[in-house]
C-alpha positions as CSV (number, residue, x, y, z in Angstrom):
1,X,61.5,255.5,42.6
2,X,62.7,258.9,44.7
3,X,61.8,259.6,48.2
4,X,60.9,262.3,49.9
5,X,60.7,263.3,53.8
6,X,57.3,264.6,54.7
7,X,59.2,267.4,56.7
8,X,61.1,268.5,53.5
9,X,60.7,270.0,50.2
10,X,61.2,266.9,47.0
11,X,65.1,267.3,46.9
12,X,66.6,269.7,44.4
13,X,68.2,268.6,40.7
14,X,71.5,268.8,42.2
15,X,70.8,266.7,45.2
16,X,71.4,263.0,45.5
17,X,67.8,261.4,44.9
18,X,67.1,259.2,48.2
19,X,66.3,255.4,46.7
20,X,64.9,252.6,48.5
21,X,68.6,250.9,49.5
22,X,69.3,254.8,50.7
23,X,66.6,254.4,53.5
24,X,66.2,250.9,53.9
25,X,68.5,250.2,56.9
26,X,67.5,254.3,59.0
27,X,64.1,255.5,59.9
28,X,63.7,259.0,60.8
29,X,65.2,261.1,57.8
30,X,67.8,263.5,59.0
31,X,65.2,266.4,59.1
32,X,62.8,264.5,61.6
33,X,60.1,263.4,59.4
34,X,59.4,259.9,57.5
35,X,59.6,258.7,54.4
36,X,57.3,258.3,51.2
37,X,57.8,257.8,47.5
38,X,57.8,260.9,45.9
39,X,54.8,260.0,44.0
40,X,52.7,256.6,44.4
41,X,53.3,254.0,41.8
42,X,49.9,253.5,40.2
43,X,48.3,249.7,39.6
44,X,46.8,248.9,35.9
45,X,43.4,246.9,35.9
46,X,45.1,244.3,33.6
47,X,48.4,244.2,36.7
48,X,45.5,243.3,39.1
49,X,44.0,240.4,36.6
50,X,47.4,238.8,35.9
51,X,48.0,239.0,39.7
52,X,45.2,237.1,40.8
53,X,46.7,233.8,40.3
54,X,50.3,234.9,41.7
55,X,51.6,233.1,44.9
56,X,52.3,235.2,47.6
57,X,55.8,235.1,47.3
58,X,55.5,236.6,43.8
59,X,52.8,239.0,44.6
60,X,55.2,240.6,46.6
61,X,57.7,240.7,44.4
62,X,55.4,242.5,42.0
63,X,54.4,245.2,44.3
64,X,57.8,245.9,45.9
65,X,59.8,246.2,42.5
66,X,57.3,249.2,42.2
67,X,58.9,250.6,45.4
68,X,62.3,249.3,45.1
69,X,63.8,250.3,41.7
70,X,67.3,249.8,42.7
71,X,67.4,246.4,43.7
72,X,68.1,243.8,40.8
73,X,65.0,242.0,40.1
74,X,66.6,238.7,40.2
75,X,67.6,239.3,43.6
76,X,64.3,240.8,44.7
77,X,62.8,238.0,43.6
78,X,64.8,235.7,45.1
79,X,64.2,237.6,48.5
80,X,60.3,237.7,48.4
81,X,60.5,233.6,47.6
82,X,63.1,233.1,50.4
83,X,60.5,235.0,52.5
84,X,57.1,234.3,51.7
85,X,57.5,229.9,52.1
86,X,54.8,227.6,53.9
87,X,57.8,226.5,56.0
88,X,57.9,229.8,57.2
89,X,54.3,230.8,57.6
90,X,53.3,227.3,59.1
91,X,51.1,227.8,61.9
92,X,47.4,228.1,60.0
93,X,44.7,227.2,61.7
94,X,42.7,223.9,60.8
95,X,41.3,224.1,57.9
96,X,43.5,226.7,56.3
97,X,46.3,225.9,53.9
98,X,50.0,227.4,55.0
99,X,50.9,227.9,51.3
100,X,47.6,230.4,50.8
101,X,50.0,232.6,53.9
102,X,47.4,234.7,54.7
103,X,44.0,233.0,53.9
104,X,40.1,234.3,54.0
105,X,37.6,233.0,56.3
106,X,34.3,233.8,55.5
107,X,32.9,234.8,59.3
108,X,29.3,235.9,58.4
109,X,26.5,237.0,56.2
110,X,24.2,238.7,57.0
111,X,21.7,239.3,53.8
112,X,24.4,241.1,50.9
113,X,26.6,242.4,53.9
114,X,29.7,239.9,54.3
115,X,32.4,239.8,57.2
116,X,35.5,238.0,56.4
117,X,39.3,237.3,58.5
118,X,42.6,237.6,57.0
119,X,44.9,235.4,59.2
120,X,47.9,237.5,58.8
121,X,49.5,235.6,62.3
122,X,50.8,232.5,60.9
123,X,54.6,233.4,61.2
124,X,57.0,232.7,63.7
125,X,55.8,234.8,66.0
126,X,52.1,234.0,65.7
127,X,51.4,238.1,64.8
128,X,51.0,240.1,62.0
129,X,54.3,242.0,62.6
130,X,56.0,238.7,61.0
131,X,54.4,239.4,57.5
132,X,57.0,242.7,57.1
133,X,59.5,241.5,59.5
134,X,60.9,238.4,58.1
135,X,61.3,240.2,54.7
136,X,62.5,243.2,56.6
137,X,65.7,240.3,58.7
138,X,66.4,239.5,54.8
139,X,66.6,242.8,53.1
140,X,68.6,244.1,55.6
141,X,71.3,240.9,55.4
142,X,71.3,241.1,51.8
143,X,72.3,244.7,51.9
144,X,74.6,244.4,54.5
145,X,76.3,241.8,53.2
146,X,77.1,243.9,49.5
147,X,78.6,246.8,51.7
148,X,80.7,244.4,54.2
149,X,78.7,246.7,57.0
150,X,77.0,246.2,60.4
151,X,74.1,247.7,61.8
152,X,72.8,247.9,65.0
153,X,68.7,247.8,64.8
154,X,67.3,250.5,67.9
155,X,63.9,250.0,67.9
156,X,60.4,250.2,70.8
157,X,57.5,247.3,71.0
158,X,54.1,247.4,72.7
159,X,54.3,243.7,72.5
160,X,54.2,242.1,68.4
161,X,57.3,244.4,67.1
162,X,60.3,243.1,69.4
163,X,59.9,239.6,68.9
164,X,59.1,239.8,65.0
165,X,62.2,241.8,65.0
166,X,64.1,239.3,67.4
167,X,63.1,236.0,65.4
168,X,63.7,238.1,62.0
169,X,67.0,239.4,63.1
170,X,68.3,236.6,65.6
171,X,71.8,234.9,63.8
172,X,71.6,237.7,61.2
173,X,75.2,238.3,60.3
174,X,76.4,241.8,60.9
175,X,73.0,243.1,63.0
176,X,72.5,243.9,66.9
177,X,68.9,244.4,68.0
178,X,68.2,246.8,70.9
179,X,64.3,246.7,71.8
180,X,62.6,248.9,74.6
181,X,59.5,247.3,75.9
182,X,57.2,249.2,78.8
183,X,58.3,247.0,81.5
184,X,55.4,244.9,83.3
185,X,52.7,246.2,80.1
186,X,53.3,243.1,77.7
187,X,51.2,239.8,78.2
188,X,53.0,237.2,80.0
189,X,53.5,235.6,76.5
190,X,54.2,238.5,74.5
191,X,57.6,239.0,77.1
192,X,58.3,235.4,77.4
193,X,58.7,235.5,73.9
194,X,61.4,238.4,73.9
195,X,63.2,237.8,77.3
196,X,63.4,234.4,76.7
197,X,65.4,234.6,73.4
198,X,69.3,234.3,74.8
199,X,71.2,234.7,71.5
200,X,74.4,237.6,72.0
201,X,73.6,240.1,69.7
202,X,69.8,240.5,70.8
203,X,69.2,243.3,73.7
204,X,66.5,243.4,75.6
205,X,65.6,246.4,78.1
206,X,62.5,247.1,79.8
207,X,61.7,250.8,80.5
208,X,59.7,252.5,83.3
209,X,56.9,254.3,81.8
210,X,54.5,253.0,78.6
211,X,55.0,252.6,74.5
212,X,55.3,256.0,74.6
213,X,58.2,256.6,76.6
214,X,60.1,253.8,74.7
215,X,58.6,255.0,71.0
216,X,60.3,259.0,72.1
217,X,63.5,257.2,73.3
218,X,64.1,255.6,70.1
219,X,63.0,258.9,68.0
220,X,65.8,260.9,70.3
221,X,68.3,258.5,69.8
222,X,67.6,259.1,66.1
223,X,67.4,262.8,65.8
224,X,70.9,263.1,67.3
225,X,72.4,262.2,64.2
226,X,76.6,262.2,64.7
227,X,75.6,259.4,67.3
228,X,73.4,257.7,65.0
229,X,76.4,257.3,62.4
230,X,79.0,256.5,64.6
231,X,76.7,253.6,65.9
232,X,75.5,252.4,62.8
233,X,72.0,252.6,64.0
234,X,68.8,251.7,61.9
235,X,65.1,251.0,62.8
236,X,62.5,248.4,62.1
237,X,59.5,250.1,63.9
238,X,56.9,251.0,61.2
239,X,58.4,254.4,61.0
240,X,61.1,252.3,58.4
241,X,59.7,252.6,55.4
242,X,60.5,248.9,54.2
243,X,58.2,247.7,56.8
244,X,55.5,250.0,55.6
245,X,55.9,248.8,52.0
246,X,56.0,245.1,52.9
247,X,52.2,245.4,54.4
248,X,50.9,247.2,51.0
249,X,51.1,243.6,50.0
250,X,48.5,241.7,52.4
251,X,45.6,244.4,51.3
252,X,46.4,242.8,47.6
253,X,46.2,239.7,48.5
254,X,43.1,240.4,50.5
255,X,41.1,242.1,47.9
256,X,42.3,240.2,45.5
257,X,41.4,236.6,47.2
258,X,37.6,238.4,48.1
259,X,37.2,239.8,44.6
260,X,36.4,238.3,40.8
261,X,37.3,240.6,39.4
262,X,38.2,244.4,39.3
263,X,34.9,246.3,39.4
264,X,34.3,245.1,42.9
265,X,35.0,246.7,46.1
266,X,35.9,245.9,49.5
267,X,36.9,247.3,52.8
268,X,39.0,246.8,55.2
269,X,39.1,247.0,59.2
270,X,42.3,247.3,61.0
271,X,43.1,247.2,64.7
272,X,45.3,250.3,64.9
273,X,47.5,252.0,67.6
274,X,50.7,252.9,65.6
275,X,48.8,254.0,62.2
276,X,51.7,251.8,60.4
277,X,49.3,248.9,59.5
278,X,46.2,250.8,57.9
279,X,48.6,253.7,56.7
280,X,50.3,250.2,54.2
281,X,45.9,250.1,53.2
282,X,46.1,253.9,52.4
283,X,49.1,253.4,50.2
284,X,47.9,250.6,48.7
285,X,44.1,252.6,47.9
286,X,46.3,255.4,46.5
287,X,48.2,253.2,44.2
288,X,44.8,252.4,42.5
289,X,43.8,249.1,44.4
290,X,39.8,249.1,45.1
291,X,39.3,250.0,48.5
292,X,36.3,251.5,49.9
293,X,36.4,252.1,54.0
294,X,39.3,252.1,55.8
295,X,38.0,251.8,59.2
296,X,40.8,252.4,61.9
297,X,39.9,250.2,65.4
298,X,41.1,251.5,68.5
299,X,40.7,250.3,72.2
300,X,40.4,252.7,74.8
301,X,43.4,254.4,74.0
302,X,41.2,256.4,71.4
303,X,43.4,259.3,70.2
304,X,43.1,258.0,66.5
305,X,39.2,257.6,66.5
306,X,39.0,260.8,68.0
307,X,40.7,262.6,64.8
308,X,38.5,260.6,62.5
309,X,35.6,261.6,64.2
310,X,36.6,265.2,65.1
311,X,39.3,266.5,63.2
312,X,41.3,266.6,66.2
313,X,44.8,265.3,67.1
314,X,45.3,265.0,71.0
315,X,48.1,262.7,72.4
316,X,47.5,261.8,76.1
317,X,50.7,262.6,78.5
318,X,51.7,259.0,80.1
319,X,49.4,259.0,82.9
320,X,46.4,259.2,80.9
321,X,47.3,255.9,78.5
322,X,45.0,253.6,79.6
323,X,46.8,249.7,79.8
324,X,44.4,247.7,78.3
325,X,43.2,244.0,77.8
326,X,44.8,244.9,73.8
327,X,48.2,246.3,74.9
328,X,49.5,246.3,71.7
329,X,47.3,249.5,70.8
330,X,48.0,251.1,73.9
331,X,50.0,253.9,72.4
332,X,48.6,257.6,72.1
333,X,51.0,259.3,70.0
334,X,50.8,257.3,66.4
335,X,53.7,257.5,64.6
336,X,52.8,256.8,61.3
337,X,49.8,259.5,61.2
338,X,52.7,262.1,60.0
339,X,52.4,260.0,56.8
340,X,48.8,260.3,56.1
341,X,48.9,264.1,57.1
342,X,51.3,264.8,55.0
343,X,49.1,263.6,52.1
344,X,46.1,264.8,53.7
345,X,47.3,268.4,53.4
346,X,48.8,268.0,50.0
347,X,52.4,266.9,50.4
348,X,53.1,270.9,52.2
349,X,55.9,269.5,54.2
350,X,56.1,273.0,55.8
351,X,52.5,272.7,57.2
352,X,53.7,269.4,58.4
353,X,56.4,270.2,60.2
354,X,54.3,273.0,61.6
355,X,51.7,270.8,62.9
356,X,54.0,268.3,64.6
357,X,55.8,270.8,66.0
358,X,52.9,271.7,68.1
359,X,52.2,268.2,69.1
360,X,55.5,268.4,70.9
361,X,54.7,271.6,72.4
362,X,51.2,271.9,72.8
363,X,50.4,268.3,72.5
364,X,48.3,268.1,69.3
365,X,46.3,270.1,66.4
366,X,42.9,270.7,64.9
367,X,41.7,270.5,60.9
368,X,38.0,270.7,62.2
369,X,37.9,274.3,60.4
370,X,36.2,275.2,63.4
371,X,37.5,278.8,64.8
372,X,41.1,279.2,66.3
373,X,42.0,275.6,64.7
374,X,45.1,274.4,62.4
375,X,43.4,273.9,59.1
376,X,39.8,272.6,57.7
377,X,41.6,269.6,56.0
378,X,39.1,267.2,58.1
379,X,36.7,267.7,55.4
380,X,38.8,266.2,53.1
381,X,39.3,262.7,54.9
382,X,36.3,261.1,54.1
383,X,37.2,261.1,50.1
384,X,40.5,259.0,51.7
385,X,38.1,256.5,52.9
386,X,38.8,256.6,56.5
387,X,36.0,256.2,58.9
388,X,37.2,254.6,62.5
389,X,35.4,253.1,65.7
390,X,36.3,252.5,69.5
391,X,36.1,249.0,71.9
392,X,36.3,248.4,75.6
393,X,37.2,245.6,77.2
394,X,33.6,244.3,78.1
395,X,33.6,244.9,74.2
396,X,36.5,242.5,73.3
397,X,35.8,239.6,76.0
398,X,31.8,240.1,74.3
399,X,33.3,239.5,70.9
400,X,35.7,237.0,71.6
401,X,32.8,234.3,73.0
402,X,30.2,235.5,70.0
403,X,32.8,234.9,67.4
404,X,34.1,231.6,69.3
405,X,30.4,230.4,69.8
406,X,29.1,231.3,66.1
407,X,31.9,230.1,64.1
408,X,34.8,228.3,66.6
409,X,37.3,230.2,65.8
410,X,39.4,232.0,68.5
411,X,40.4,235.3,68.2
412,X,42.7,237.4,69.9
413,X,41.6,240.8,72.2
414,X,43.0,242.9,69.0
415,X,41.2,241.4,66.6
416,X,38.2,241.5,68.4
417,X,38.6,245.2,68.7
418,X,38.8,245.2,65.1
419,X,35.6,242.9,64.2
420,X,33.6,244.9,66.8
421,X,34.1,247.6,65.1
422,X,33.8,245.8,61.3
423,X,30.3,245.1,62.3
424,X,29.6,248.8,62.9
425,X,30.5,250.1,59.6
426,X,29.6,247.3,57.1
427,X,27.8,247.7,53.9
428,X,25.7,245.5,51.6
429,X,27.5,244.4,48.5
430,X,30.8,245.5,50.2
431,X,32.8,242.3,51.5
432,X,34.9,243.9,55.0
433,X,37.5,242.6,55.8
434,X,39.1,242.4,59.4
435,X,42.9,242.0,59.5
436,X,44.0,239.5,62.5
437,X,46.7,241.2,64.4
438,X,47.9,237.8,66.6
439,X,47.0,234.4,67.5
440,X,44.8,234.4,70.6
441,X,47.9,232.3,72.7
442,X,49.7,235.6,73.1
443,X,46.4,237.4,75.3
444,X,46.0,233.7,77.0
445,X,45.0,235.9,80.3
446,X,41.2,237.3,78.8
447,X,40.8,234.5,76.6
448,X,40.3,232.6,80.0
449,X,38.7,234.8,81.2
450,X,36.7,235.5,77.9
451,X,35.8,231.5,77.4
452,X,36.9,230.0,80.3
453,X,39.6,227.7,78.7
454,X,42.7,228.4,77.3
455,X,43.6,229.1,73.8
456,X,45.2,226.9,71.1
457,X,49.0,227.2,71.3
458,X,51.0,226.0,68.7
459,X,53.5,223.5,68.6
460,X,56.6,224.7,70.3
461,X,55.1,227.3,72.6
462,X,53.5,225.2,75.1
463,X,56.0,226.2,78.3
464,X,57.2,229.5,76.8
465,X,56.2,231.5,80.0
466,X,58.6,229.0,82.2
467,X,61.8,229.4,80.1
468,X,64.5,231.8,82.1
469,X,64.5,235.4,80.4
470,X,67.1,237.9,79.7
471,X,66.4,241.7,80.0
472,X,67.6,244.6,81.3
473,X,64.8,246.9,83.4
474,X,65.7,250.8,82.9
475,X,64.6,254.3,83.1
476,X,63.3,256.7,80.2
477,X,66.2,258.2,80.1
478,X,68.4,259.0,76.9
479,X,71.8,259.4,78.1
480,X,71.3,256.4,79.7
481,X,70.1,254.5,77.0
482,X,73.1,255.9,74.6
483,X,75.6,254.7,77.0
484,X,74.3,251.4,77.1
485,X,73.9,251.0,73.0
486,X,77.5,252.4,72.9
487,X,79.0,250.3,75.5
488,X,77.2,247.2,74.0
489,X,78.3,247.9,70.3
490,X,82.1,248.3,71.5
491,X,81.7,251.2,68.3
């Protein structure tokens, strides 16, 4: 399996291929743009039966041998089993078995229309980042450790990304983890969860401004690249490829736990600021797996919706980001987009390059087709699947108490986002599902207010908000934030 930037032509004959090992530990490619398999790896009907009764563990192995071709199977194997544990994934909710690692819950019926949750938060970190970051801590020590090499991880968080990475990465042998947070823009437990962590080679640094700022910090630092080799400096946002890939695998385990078999389709809602988790559900629909609807969720901070509805691409300048009762979405330039453009306009990484170009300098593009746009690509997006919907925060505090009162489970502001919008675009004799972003613990502040009572916390996290923290606050600035990654590294 070969991989290709989306801001560069499918490398030559002559040129060294690109493998999965070649881009596991960066995340930018040298030319700006992300990574993708030069071509998907398709899915048989008889892959999908014989999968059915897989473990997780072995599901993923499965789908990321298709991916990553240059990693011994025995040792892939042995990663996805060391990864994918009920020791690890341990923090299901009653009446939902840790060993399933992300198990259904049938939420509603209504006639042949049927609403069901994948818990995909039942990892250390009670979010759906842990699913692709804990595989992500072990990939990178097992490569590490064949090269006798160090790597220093740079990477931003709205909230769920820095402490996947931190518990993923924390005592990893060989690894430093710089993460940029917007400072005072977390919840109170999302930043406990971070600053509290006090092991040496974790980094912490608040930065004045929003995602945003701390998302075109990290892309900076990575686009100048002689710094980015002499400080051995790799990602885990969802622009690294591995983290992408490592998703793919909860949409097969989703369809194939709401399925009998293969004629059957279902779709799939996804609360979505970053574009990383429902562009792993657009991989995995062009690999072959069944998918009907992708249906993108967004809070207020609407950029995304606004595409799917339009045709346009408009990022919102800093001061127009709205911070939100679901701050993990509040981000209005997505990175992972790039990758569904680039398919969406038929792998021309020219047009690409073109078109993100002009969201740097003129702050977005249209494929409506209308006069004076970019491109009438629009009109192909439906035949992806993609439909998408908006929630407010009278929205998610609405849908938090229905979902709490009709079925007693307690969901988190995201994933209320995401069933609001579920309900707006199901179908009868299509099963939707509605990936969970996070426990509710982590968003305590409108589940109160929401329901009056705090949420369930599990064990361990009782006082997190009262341990001391460690961070550093800073501005957006990038010869700042080089100094400080250089000083820090000693490289």
């Amino acid at each position: 399996m070969h991989y290709v930037s989306t801001r560069a032509a499918t490398p030559a004959a002559s040129q060294a291929p690109q493998q999965f090992s070649d881009i596991l530990l960066g995340g930018l490619a040298p030319d700006g743009g992300l990574y993708l398999p030069s071509e998907y790896p398709q899915v048989s009907g008889a892959e999908l039966d014989a999968w059915r009764s897989l473990p997780y563990a072995d599901l993923a192995y499965e789908i990321l041998k298709k991916f990553a071709t240059d990693i011994p199977d025995a040792d892939l194997r042995a990663l996805t089993r060391k990864t994918y544990t009920a020791e690890v994934y341990r923090n299901a909710r009653e009446g939902e078995s840790a060993k399933d690692i992300t198990p259904l819950r049938v939420l509603e019926k209504d006639g042949a229309k049927t609403l069901i949750l994948q818990a995909l938060s039942n990892g250390p970190t009670l979010a759906f980042k842990d699913m692709a970051m804990q595989l992500l801590g072990n990939l990178f020590e097992y490569t590490l450790a064949k090269h006798d090499a160090e790597l220093n991880i740079f990477g931003a968080t709205s909230g769920d990304t820095g402490s996947a990475a931190e518990y993923a990465m924390r005592g990893k042998k060989g690894i430093r983890v710089f993460m940029l947070s917007p400072h005072n823009k977390m919840s109170a437990f999302q930043t406990a969860q971070m600053f509290s962590l006090q092991d040496p080679n974790i980094f912490n640094i608040a930065v004045e401004g929003v995602f945003d700022d701390c998302q075109d910090l990290v892309k900076a630092v990575s686009n100048d690249l002689p710094f980015k080799v002499r400080q051995k400096i790799g990602t885990v946002n969802s622009i690294n490829w591995a983290r992408v890939v490592a998703q793919v695998v909860y949409y097969f385990r989703g369809y194939l736990a709401a399925t009998t078999d293969n004629s059957q389709k279902v779709s799939f809602t996804v609360p979505s600021g970053n574009f990383g988790n429902i562009c792993a559900g657009h991989i995995a629909r062009m690999m072959g797996l069944p998918i009907d609807k992708l249906v993108a969720a967004t809070n207020e901070n609407d950029v995304l919706d606004e595409f799917f509805r339009t045709g346009v691409y408009r990022v919102r300048k800093s001061a127009e980001t709205y911070h939100t009762s679901s701050p993990s979405m509040d981000i209005s330039k997505a990175s992972n987009f790039e990758r569904f453009v680039y398919d969406l306009v038929g792998r021309d990484a020219e047009r690409v390059r073109a078109l993100f170009h002009k969201v740097e300098t003129a702050g977005g593009f249209d494929l409506s087709g209308k006069p004076g746009s970019d491109g009438d690509e629009f009109k192909l997006v439906a035949q992806y699947g993609f439909r998408s919907g908006r929630s407010t925060h009278a929205d998610r505090v609405a849908t938090i108490r229905d979902v709490q009162d009709d079925y007693d489970i307690t969901i988190d502001t995201h994933t209320a986002d995401g069933v609001k919008v579920a309900r707006e675009h199901m179908e009868a004799g299509v099963p939707m599902i509605v990936l969970e972003t996070a426990l509710a613990a982590k968003f305590n502040e409108t589940i109160l207010e929401a329901l009056g009572t705090d949420a369930p916390r599990p064990a361990g996290f009782e006082d997190i908000e009262a341990l001391p923290q460690k961070y550093l606050v800073m501005p957006a600035d990038v010869a700042q934030m080089k100094a400080y990654i250089a000083t820090n590294t000693g490289l």
